[in-house]
C-alpha positions in Angstrom: -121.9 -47.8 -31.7 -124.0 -44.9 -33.0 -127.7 -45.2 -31.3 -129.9 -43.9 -34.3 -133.4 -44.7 -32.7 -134.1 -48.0 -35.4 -132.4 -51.8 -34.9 -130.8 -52.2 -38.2 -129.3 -56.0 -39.4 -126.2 -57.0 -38.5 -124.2 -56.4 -41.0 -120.3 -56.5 -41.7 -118.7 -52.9 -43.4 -117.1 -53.1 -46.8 -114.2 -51.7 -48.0 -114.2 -48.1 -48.4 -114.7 -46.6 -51.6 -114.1 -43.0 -52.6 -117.0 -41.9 -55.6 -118.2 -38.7 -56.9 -121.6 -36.7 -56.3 -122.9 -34.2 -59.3 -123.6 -31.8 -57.0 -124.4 -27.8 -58.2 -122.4 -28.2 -61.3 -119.8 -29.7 -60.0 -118.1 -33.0 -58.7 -118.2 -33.7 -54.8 -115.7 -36.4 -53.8 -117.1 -38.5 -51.2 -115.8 -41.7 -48.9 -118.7 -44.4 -49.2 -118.9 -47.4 -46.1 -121.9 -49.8 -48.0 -122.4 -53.2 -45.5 -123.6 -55.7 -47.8 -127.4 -55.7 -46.1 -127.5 -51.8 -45.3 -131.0 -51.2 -43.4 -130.5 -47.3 -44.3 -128.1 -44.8 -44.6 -126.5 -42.0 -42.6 -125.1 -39.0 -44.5 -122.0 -37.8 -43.0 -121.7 -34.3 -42.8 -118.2 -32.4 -41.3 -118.6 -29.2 -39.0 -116.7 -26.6 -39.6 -116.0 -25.1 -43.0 -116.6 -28.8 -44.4 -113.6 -29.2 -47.1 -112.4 -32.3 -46.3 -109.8 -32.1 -49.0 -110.2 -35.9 -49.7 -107.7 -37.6 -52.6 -108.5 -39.7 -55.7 -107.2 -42.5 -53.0 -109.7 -41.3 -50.2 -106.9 -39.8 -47.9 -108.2 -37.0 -45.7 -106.3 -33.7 -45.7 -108.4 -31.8 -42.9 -111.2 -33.5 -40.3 -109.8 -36.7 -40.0 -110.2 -35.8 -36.2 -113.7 -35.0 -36.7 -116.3 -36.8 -34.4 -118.9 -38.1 -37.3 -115.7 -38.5 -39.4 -113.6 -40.4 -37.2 -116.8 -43.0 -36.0 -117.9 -43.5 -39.6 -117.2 -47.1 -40.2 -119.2 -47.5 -36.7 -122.5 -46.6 -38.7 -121.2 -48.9 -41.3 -120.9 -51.9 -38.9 -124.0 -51.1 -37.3 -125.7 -51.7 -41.2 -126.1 -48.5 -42.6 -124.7 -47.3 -46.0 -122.5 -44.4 -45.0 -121.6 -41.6 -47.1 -119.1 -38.8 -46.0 -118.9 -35.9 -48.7 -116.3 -33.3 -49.1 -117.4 -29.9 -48.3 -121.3 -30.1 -47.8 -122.8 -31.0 -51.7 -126.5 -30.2 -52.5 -127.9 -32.7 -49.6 -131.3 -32.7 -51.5 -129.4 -34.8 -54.3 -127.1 -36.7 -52.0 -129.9 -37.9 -50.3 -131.9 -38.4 -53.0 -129.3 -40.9 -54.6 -129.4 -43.2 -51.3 -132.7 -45.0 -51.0 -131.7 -46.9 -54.1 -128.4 -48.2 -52.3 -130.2 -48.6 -48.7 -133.7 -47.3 -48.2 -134.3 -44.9 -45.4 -131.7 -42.3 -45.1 -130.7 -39.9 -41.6 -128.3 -36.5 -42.4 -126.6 -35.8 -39.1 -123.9 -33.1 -38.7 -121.0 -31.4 -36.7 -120.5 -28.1 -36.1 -116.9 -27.8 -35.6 -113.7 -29.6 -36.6 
């Protein structure tokens, strides 16, 4: 389990859900982990060149092997709302959009695939 520096609730993960992000113009498909108490969120961001390539039906095409991509239901179970976008979207809307779903909100990313 990710250590974030807080003690969120326990909480159980949802199902995951893929949604959209207006982001620059544009649609960003995202997966989304929401427990049902999140104590915050954790925005989920791919190293590398970021494209994800997720489907309509959340599949990953490229990362799937990715550290912060592979552990994401971990922040999930640990009670934090967990967005992963496809390729990076404007984080200063992403993150705006997340204290209504969970409060407090962290960005961490990778570097490589």
């Amino acid at each position: 389990m990710p250590s974030l520096g807080c003690r969120p609730n326990p909480a159980v993960a949802q199902k995951e859900d893929v949604i959209e992000i207006a982001s620059r113009n544009q649609r960003v498909r995202a997966l989304l982990l929401v427990p049902a108490r999140p104590a915050g969120s954790v925005i989920l961001l791919a190293g590398g060149h970021g494209n994800l390539a997720l489907s309509k039906d959340g599949s990953i095409g490229w990362g799937a092997g990715n550290q912060l991509v592979r552990t994401r239901a971990a922040y999930s179970k640990a009670g934090f709302a967990t967005p992963v976008p496809d390729i990076a979207p404007d984080s200063s809307k992403a993150a705006a959009a997340l204290p209504a779903i969970a409060g407090r909100n962290a960005m961490p990313g990778t570097s490589a695939p």
